[in-house]
C-alpha positions in Angstrom: 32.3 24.1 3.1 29.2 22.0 2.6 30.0 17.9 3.0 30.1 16.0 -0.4 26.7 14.5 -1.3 26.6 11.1 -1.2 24.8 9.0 -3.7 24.5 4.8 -3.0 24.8 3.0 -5.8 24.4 -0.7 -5.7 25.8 -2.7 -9.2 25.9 -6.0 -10.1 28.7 -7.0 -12.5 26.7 -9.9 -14.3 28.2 -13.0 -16.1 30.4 -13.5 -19.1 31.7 -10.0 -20.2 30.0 -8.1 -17.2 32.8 -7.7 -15.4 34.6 -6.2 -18.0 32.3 -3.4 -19.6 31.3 -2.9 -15.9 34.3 -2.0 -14.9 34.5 0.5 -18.0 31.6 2.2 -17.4 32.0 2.5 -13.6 35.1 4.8 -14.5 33.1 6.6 -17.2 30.6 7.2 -15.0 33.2 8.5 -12.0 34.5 10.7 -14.2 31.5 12.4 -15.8 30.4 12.9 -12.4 33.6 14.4 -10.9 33.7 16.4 -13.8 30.2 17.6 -13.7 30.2 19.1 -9.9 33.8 19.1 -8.5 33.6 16.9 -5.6 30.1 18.4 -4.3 28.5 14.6 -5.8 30.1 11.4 -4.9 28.8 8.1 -5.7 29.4 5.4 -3.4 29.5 1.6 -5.5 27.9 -1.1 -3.9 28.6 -4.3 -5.0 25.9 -7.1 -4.9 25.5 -10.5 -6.0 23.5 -12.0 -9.0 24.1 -14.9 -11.2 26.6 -17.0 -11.6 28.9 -15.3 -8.4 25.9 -15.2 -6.3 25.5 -19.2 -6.8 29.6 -19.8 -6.4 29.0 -17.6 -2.9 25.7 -18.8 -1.9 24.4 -21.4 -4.0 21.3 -19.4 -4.9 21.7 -17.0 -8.1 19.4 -14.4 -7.0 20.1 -13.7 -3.1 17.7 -12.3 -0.9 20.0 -9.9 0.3 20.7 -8.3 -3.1 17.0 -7.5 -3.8 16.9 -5.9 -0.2 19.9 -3.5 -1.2 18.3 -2.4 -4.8 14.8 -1.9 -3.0 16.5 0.2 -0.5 18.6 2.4 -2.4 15.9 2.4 -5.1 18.5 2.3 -8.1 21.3 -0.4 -9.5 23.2 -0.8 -12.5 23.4 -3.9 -13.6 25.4 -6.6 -16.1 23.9 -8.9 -18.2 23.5 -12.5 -16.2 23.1 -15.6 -17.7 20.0 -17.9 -17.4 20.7 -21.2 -15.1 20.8 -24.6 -17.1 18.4 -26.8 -14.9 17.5 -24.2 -12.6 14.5 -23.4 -11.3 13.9 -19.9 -12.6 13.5 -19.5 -16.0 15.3 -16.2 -16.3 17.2 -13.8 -14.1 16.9 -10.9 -15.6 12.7 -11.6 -15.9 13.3 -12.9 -11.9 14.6 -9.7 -10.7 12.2 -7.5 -12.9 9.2 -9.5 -11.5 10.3 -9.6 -7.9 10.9 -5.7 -7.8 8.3 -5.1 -9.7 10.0 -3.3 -12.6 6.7 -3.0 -14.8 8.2 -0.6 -17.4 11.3 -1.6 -20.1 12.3 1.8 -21.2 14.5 0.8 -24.3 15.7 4.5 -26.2 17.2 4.0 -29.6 18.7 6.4 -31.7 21.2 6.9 -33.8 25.3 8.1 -33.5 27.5 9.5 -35.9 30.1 7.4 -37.0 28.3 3.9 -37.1 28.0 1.2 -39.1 23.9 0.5 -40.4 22.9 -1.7 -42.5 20.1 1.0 -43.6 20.6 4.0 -45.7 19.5 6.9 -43.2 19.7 5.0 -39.7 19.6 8.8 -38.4 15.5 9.3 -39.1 15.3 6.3 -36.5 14.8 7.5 -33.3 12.3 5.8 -30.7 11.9 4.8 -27.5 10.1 1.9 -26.4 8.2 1.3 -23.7 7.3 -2.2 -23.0 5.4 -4.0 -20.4 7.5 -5.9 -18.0 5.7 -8.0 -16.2 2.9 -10.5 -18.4 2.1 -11.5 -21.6 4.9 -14.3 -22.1 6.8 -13.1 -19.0 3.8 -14.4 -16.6 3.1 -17.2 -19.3 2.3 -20.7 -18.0 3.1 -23.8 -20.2 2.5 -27.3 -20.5 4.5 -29.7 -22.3 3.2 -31.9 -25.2 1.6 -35.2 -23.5 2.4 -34.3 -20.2 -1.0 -34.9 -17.1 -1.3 -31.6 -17.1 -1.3 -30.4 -21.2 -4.0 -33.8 -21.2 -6.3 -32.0 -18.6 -7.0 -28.9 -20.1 -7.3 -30.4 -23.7 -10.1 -32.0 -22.0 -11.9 -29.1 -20.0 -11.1 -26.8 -23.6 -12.9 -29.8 -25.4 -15.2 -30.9 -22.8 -16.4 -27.7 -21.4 -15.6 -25.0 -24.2 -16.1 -26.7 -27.6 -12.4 -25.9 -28.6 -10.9 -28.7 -30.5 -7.1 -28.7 -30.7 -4.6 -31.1 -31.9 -3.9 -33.8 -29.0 0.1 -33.7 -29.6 -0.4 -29.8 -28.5 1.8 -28.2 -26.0 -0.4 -25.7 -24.7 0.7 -22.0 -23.2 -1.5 -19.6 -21.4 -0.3 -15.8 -21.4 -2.0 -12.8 -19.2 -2.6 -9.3 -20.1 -4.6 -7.6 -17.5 -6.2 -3.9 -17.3 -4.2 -2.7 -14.6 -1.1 -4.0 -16.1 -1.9 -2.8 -19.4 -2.9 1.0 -17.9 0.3 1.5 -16.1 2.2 0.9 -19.1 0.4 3.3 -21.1 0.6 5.3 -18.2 4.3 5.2 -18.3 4.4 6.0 -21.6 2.6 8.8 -22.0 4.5 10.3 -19.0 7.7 9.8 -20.2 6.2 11.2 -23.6 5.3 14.6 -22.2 8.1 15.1 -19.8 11.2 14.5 -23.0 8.6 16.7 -25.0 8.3 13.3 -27.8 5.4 13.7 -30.1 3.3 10.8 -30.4 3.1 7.5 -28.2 2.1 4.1 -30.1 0.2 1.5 -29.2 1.5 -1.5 -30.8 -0.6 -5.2 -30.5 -1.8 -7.6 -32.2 -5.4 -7.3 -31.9 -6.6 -7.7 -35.2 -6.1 -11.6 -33.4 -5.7 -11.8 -29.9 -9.1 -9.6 -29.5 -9.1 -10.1 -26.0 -5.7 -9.9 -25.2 -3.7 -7.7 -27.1 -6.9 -6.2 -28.6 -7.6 -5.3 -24.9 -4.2 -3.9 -24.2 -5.1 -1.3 -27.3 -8.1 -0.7 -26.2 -7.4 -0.4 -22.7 -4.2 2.5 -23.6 -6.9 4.8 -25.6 -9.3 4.4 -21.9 -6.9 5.3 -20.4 -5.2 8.4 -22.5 -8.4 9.7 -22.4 -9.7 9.5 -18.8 -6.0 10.8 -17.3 -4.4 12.7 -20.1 -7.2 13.8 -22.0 -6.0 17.8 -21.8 -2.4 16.7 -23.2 -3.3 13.5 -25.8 -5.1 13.6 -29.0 -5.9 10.8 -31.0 -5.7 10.0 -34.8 -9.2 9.9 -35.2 -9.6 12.9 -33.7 -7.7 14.6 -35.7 -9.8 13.1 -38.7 -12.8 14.1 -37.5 -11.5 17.8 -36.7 -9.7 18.3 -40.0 -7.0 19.9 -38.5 -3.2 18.9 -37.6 -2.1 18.0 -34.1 -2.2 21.3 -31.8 1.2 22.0 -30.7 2.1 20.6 -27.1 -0.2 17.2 -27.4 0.9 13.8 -28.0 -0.6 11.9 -30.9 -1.8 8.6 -29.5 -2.2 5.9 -32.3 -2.0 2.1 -32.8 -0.6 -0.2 -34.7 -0.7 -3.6 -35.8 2.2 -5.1 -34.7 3.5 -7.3 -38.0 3.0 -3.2 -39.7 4.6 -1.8 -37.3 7.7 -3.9 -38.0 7.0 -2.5 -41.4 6.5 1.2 -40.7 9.7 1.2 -38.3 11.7 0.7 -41.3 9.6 2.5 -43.8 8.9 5.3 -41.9 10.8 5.7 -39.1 10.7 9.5 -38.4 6.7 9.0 -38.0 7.2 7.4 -34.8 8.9 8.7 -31.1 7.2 6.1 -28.3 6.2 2.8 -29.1 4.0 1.5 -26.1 3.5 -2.7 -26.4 2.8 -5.4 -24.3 6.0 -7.7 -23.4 6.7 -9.7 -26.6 5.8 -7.5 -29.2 8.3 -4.8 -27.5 10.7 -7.6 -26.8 11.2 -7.9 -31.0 11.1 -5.0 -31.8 14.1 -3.3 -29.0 16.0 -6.2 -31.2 14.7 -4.6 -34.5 14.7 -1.3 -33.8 18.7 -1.8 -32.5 19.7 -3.4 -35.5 19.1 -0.7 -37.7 21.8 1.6 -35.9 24.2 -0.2 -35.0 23.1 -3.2 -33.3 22.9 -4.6 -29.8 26.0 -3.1 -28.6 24.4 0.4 -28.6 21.2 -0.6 -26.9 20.8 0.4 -23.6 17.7 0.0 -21.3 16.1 0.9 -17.9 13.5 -1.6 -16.0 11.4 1.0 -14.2 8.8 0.3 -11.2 7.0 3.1 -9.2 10.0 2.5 -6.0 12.9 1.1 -8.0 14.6 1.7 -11.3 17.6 -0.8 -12.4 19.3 0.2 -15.4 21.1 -2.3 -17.6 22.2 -3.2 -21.2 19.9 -4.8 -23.4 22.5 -7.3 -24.7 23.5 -11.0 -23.0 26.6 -12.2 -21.5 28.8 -13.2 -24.5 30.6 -15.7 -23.0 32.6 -16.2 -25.8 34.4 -12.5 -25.6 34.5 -12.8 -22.2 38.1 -11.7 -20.6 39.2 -10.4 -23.8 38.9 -7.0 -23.9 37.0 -6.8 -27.2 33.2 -6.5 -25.7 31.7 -2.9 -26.4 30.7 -1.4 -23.5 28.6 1.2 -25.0 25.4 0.0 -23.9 26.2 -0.1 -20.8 27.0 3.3 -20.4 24.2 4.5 -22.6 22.7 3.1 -19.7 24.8 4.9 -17.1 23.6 8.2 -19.1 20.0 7.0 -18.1 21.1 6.5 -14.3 22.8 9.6 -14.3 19.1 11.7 -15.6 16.9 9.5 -13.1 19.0 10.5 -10.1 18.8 13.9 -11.1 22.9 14.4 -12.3 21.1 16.3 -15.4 24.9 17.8 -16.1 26.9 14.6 -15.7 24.2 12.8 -18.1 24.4 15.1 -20.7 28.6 15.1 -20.5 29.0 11.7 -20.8 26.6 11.3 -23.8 28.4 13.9 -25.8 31.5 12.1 -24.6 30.5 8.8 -26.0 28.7 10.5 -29.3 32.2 12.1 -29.9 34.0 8.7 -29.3 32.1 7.3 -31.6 31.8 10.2 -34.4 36.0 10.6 -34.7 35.8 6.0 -35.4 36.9 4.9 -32.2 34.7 1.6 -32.3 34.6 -1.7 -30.5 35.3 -4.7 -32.7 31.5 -5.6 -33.0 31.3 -2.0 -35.3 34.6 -1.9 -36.8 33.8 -5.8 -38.7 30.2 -4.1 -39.7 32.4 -1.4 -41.6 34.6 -3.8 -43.3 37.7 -2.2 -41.0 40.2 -4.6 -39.4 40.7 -1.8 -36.9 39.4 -1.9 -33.3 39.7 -0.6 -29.8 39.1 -2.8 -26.6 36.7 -2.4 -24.1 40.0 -0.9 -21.8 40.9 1.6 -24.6 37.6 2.2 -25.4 36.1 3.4 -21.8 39.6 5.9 -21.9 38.6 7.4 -24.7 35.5 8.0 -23.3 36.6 9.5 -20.4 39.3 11.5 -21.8 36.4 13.2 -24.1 34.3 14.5 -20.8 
């Protein structure tokens, strides 16, 4: 009898209700695997440090060693971590993305039977967005109002460019580079072909920001053409030909993004990958979430070409912490994601039916059960056995 593969997976059980919906998925995800192949597959949890623990252990919150073991093993599910007061890094989720290079936010949102919306047919919405990960306001550099350095470059605008601004001005700088901007789109339209989605959106601001987000458009339609040419068209394209979309290729459009905010609720079954630089995709995750269900079904993956780390979209929650009421279905919507990138194709696809049956016969967390008026809800405990007794 062959040995048991072996799979290393290192996790980090965040801040606030971490713990908790980390511990629920964990078992979820044991049991879709054992499930799925028998004992052939065993996954082998790696605890590391981030956060809050890391700095009561350490006295740093994002150790050396931790980033070591996730760039090693190439994969981690993580918690959500809270941001130190006073500390000198202004995130740690944008720290650990930066430092390991995880250039693309895959951010999937769909629908499930048996949820709360606050829209009438939250089941036509059904996206996944792609966002840069790196720039834009994530490499941003700022200067407060009045402070040596906000003065100095007030002067060199004035001085050496002709741009007047106000002098009680805090001024902010934020980056979008071509090679940045490419490997997104890049991404994108990868992940397009390979889950057969139809179209791939560039969403920007350019009509404004010409040289920035204007670039980052421009830049994704270079860049379609030049490496995907035999497997994109375009809108205009299609214009000029008369014709529909040929079967197989992936529309590549644009859109403002302050319409696209517009069209996403208008029109959501028009769209299937939304490709944007950092902010812009930052909103509209948030948006996007909202209108099935909210936050607490959002799952996400921060991709880089020699790590993936896979994590919930939502924050810490310190509130709920330690009593068994946060929903852990983010979480394990991102545990399906794990499950596909390692190649566990069968144990993905149990556990999502799992959790879409869960969820379909109104076993919900108390964040859905208020959003339907009910005064019934499962904890996270109760909630993660459902779950696994459903694979």
């Amino acid at each position: 009898m062959a040995p048991a593969k072996t799979i290393s997976i290192p996790y980090i059980e965040g801040d606030g209700i971490g713990p908790e919906i980390m511990r629920a998925t964990r078992c979820v995800i044991d049991s879709a695997v054992n499930k799925a192949y028998g004992g052939d597959v065993r996954l082998a949890w790696m605890e590391l440090l981030a956060g809050e623990a890391a700095f009561r252990a350490y006295g740093e919150y994002l150790p050396k060693e931790t980033l070591q073991e996730i760039t090693q093993a190439k994969v981690a599910l993580k918690g959500p971590l809270s941001t130190p007061v006073g500390g000198g890094i202004r995130s740690m989720n944008v720290a650990l993305r930066q430092k390991l290079d995880l250039y693309c936010s895959i951010r999937p949102v769909r629908y499930f039977e048996g949820v709360p919306s606050p829209v009438k047919e939250p089941q036509k919405l059904d996206v996944v967005i792609c966002r840069e990960n790196t720039e834009d306001v994530y490499k941003g550099v700022e200067w407060k109002r009045g402070s040596d350095e906000a003065i100095a470059l007030l002067s060199i605008l004035r001085e050496r460019l002709g741009v007047e601004l106000r002098e009680d001005s805090g001024i902010g700088i934020k980056p979008i580079s071509e090679f940045a901007s490419k490997r997104l789109v890049r991404a994108a339209i990868k992940y397009a072909i390979q889950k057969s989605r139809t179209s791939v959106t560039l969403v920007h601001k350019g009509n404004i920001m010409k040289f920035t987000e204007g670039a980052f458009r421009d830049w994704g339609y270079e860049l379609a053409k030049a490496e995907f040419g035999d497997a994109t068209i375009t809108e205009a394209e299609i214009a000029s030909s008369g014709r529909p979309r040929p079967d197989g290729k992936v529309l590549v459009n644009d859109r403002i993004a302050d319409n696209m905010f517009q069209q996403i609720l208008t029109r959501p079954s028009e769209y299937s990958v939304l490709a944007t630089p950092n902010l812009n995709g930052d909103y509209l995750a948030d948006a996007c979430a909202a209108q099935v269900g909210g936050l607490g079904l959002a799952p996400g993956a921060n991709v880089g070409d020699s790590a993936a780390v896979f994590e919930a979209v939502h924050g810490t929650a310190p509130k709920y912490a330690g009593k068994n009421i946060a929903n852990p279905s983010a979480l394990m919507l991102s545990g399906v994601m794990m499950l596909e990138h390692l190649s566990l194709g069968e144990a993905s696809r149990s556990l999502m039916k799992a959790i879409e049956r869960t969820l379909a016969e109104g076993t919900l967390t108390q964040d859905l059960a208020r959003m339907s008026g009910s005064s019934r809800a499962c904890g996270t405990k109760e909630f993660s056995e459902a779950v696994a007794a459903r694979i």
